[in-house]
N, C-alpha and C positions, 0 to 999 in steps of 0.2 A: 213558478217555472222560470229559467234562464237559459241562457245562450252561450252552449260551449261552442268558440268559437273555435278554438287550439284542434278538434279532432279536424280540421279540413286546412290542410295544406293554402298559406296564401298564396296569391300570384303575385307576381314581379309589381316592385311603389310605384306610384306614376314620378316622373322625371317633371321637377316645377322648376327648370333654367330655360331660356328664351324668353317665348312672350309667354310668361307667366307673372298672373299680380292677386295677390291677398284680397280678397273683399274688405274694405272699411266698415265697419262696421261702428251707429246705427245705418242701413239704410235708410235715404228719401224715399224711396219707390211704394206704391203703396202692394199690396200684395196680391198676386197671382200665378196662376198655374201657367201661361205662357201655351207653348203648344206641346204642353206637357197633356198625355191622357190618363184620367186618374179612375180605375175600376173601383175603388172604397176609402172610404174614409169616414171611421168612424172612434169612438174611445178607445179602441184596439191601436188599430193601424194604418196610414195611408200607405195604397199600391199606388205606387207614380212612374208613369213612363213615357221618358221625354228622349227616348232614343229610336225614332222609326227605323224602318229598313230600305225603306226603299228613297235612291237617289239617284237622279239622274247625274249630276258630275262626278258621283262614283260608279255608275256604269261608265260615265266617256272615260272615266280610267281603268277601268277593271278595258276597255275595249282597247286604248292605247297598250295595254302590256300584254293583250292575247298576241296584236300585232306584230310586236317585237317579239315573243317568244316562237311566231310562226314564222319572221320574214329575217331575222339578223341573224340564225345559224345560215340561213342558204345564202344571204348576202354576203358573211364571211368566206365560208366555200367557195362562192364564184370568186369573190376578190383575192382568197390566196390561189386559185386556181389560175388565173390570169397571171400573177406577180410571180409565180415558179416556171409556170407553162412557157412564157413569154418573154424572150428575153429583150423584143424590142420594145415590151411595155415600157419599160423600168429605163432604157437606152442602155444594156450590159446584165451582167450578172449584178444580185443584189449586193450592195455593201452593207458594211455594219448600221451607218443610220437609218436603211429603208430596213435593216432586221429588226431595227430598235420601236421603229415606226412601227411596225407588223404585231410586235410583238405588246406594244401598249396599246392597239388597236384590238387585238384578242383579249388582251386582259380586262379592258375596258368595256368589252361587249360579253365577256363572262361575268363581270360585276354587274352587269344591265341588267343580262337574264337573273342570275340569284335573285336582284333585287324586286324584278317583277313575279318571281314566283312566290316570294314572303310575301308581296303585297295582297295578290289572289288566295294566299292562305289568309292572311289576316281579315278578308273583303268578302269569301266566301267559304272555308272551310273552317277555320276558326268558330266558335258555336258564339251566334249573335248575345250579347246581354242580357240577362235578364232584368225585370221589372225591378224596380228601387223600392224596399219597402222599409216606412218608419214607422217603427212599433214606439207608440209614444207610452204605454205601461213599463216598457223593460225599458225604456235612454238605447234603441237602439238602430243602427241604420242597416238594412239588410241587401247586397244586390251581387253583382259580379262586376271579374274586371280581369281582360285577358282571358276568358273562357274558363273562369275561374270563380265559385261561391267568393265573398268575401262578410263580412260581419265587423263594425264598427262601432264603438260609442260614443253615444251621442255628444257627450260632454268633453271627447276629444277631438271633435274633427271641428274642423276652418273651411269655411267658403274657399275656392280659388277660381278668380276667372283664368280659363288660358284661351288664347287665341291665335288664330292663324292670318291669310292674306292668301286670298281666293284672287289669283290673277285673273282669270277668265269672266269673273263678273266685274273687271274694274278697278283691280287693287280691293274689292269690297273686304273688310274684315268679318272673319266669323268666330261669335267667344263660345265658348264650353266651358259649361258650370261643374267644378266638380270639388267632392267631400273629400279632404286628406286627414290622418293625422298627424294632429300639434308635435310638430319636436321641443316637447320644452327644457333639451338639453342650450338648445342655442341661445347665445345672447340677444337681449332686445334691439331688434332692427337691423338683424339678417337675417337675409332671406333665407326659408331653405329651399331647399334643392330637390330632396327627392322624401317621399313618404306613402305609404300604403293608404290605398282611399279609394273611389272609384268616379267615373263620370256621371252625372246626374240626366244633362240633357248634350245634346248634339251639334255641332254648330250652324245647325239652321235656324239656332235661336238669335237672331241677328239683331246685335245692338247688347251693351253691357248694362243698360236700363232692362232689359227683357230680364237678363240673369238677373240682375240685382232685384227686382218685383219677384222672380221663383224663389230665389233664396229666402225674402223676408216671407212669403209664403210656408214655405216649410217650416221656418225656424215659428214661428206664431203658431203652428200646428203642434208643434214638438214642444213648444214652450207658454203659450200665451191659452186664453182663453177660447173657447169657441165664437162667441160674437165677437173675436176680432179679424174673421175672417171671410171673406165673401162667399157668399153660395156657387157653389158646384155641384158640374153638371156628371153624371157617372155613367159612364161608357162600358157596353158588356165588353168581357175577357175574351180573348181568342175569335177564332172563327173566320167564317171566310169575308164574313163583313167586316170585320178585323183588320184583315187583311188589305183589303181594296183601298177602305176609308182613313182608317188608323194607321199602318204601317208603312201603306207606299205600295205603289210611286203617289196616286193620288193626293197622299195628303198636302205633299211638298207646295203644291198652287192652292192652299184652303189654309186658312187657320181652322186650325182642330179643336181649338174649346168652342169656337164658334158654329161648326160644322153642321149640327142637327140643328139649331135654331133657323140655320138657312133652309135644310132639308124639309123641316116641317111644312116653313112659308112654303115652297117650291113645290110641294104634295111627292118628297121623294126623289122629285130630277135636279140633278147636281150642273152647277155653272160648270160649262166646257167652255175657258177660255178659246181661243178662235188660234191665239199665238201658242199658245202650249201645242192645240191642236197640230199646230205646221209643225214645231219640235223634234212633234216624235214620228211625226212621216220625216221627217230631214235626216231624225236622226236616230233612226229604227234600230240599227244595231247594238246603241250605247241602250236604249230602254229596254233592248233584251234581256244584255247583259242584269240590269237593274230588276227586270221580272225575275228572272233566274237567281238571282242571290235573294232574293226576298222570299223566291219559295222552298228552296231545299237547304236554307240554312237551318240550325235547329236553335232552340233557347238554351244559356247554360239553366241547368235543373237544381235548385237550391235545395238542399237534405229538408225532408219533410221537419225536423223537427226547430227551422228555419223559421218555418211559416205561422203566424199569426194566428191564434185562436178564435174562432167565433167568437163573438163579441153579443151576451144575452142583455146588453144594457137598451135603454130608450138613448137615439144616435143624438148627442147636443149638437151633431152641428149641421147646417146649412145644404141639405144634400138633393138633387133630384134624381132618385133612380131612373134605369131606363124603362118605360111602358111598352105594353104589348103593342099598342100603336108605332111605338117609333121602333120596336123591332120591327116592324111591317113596313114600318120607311126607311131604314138601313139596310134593310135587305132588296128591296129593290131599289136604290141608291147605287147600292154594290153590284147589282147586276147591270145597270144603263153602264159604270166604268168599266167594268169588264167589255162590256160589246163594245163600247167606246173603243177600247185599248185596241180591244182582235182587228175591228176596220182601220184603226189611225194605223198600228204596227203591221199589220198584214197589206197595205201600199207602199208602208216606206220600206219593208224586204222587197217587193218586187220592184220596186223603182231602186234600190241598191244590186238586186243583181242582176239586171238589165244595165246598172253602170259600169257594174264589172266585168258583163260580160262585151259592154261595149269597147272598155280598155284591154284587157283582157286578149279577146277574143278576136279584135276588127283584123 
């Protein structure tokens, strides 16, 4: 069996100019999954997925551009309504530079809006990624990218860290691991620029040690031996435990490989930091937003003949399924964060619309 990849349309290459840098390659790092969640991994295929959905600094932005799309037409409106209505605003009839003024002030505030509507397409109607899978029989890498299947070989694609600068934590940098392929039109030691590939993990994988231990992970899985690779732990697919634990918001404050070894010790109740707690009473409307893209987003859905075969071999490598016990501990894990959330977010809405109705309203 093989992989036509040619019958499904690709999506647009990722763009590797800015802060964009090649892995070197061997890595130091020794190998891991990061806070990547991995449902299988066996002589078939690993499922890996290192892209949750839920964030809280993409709700305080998804919350930032609902604002502007609700508050900068009417603040337009009153400001040209004053500057025409008024002719002592201005001191006369307007001239050409208060036209000129007016006029890159419109234009300026209609680039604002386009800009925050791509961004809520991209943030929540856009269809979230799917899982990352590498079929290590076929050399191949399976996931999306832009709400788009994609299918890659192994033997073509390159590590790339790319990275951003998250002001809001500090200048913090955040890298994101992702798979391209090789232009091996270019000369040696230029860079390229742009090539079809997809993202591996998210930039909450914080530090280029973190990527760099994922990558040697996978590539040892894809290429090396079984005993060259640490035991893992295997997380069931979907669901609403899934959801709470795995995708967000919750996972953001927990490393995720580690997540059930705490839940076990803990008999199921999960650390509620005390600070997070205040967070999302402070700042209830951005973790809505962040519920809300987490639940009515959908997966892109990869062509069934995508997906990986049952695998009838004995598994060589290092695996711990999930047991019906820690089903029994995930699932009410998932229920203390849910009521968690409902009381933390169900004060900080009423203490935000008691704020606004005190501005508002007094």
């Amino acid at each position: 069996m093989s992989i036509d990849a040619t019958k499904v349309k690709r999506p647009a290459p990722l763009k590797l100019t800015g802060l964009c840098d090649e892995v070197e390659l061997p890595v130091k790092e020794a190998p891991n999954a990061g806070n990547g969640v991995i449902t299988r991994m066996d002589s078939e295929a690993l499922v890996f997925d290192g892209q949750p959905q839920g964030s809280f600094m993409i709700g305080l932005g998804l919350l930032t551009q609902v604002l502007g799309l609700i508050f900068l037409p009417y603040m337009t409106f009153v400001a040209a309504k004053i500057l025409f209505s008024s002719e002592s605003a201005i001191g006369g009839n307007p001239g050409g530079v208060m036209w000129f003024i007016l006029l890159f002030a419109l234009i300026a505030i209609s680039a604002g809006l386009c800009f925050s509507v791509y961004i809520m397409y991209l943030a929540i109607l856009l269809p979230t990624p799917s899982t990352v899978i590498f079929n290590r029989r076929l050399g191949m890498v399976i996931g999306s990218h832009k709400g788009k299947p994609i299918a890659l070989e192994w033997k073509k694609v390159k590590p790339v860290l790319m990275h951003s600068v998250m002001l809001a934590a500090g200048a913090q940098r955040q890298y994101y691991l992702a798979l391209v392929e090789r232009d091996e039109s270019l000369p040696k030691g230029q860079k390229q620029k742009k090539g079809h590939g997809l993202m591996v993990s998210t930039g909450h994988t914080w530090g280029w040690a973190n990527c760099h231990a994922m990558w040697e992970f996978i590539r040892r899985y894809m290429e090396d031996k079984p005993e060259s690779l640490p035991e893992v732990e295997l997380s069931p697919a979907g669901g609403f435990e899934a959801r709470m634990l795995d995708e967000g918001p919750y996972w953001e404050f927990h490393e995720r490989q580690g997540l059930m070894a705490d839940l076990r010790y803990r008999n199921g109740f999960p650390q509620f930091n005390h600070w997070v707690s205040f967070m999302m009473v402070a700042f209830a409307p951005a973790f809505l937003m962040n519920v809300f893209r987490m639940l009515i987003r959908r997966r892109v859905k990869l062509p069934t003949e995508w997906l990986p075969a049952a695998s009838n071999e004995p598994n060589p490598y290092h695996v711990r399924p999930a047991q019906p016990e820690d089903l029994a501990i995930r699932t009410k894990a998932a229920r203390y964060i849910a009521i968690w959330m409902t009381v933390c977010l169900g004060l900080g809405t009423l203490f935000w619309v008691w704020l606004v109705r005190l501005i508002a309203f007094r």
